[in-house]
Structures are given as C-alpha cells and as structure tokens.
C-alpha positions as CSV (number, residue, x, y, z in Angstrom):
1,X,12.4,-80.6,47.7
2,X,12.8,-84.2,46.9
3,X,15.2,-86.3,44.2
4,X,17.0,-89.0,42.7
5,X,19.7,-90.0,41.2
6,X,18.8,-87.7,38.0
7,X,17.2,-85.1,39.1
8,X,15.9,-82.4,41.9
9,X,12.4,-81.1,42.0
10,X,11.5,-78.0,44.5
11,X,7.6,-77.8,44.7
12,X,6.3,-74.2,46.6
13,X,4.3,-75.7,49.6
14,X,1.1,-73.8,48.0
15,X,0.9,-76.3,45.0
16,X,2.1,-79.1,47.3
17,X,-1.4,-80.8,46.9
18,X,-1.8,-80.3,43.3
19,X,1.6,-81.2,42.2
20,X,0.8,-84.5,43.9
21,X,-2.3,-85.4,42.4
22,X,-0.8,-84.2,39.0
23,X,1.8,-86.8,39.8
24,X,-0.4,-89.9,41.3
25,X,-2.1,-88.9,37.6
26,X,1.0,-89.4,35.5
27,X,1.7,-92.8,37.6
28,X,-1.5,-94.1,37.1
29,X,-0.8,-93.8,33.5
30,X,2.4,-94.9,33.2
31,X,0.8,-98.1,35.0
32,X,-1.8,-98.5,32.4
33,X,0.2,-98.1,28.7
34,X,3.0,-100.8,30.7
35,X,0.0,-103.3,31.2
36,X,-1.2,-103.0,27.6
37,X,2.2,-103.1,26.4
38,X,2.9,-106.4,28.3
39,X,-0.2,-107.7,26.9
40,X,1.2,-107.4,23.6
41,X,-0.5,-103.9,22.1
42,X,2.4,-101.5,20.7
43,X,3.9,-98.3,22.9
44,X,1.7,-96.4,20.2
45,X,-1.5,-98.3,20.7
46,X,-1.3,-98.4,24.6
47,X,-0.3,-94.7,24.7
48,X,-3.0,-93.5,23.1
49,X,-5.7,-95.9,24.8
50,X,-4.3,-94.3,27.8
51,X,-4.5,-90.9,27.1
52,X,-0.6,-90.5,27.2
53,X,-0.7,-88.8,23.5
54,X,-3.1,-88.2,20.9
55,X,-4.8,-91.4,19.3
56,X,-3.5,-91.6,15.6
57,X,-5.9,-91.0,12.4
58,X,-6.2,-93.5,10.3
C-alpha cells in the first residue's frame, strides 16, 4: 500500500512487478508529451506522438 495526499493504492504482492513496470511506463510518458509540450508542440500533438491517445485524422 502506498499514497499521497490524494489518493491510496493497495497492489496484491502477485502483480507487484507488473504494476510497476506498468507505472515506470506511464512515467516515461508523461516525461515525453511534457518535453514536446515545452518545445512548443500542443498537449494534442505531443500526446499523440507519445502514444498517450490516439493520433487525430485529418
């Protein structure tokens, strides 16, 4: 069990592993759309490069 000012999140010790590379996943991206948005691309844009949500069709 770990948590924050917001939340609490129990994790069953047999997805321990998983639910931490699942996390180190989400990070990573969250690192990459905040690079690309402080190189000036929109949320949208650098989302989508990223993998965060579904590229839009033009």
């Amino acid at each position: 069990m770990t948590g924050d000012d917001t939340a609490i999140v129990v994790v069953p010790r047999a997805r321990v592993e998983e639910t931490l590379l699942k996390a180190e996943r989400i990070v990573a991206v969250d690192a990459q759309v905040k690079e690309r948005i402080r190189a000036g691309e929109s949320f949208g844009s650098a989302a989508a490069a990223a993998g965060y949500i579904p590229a839009r069709k033009a």
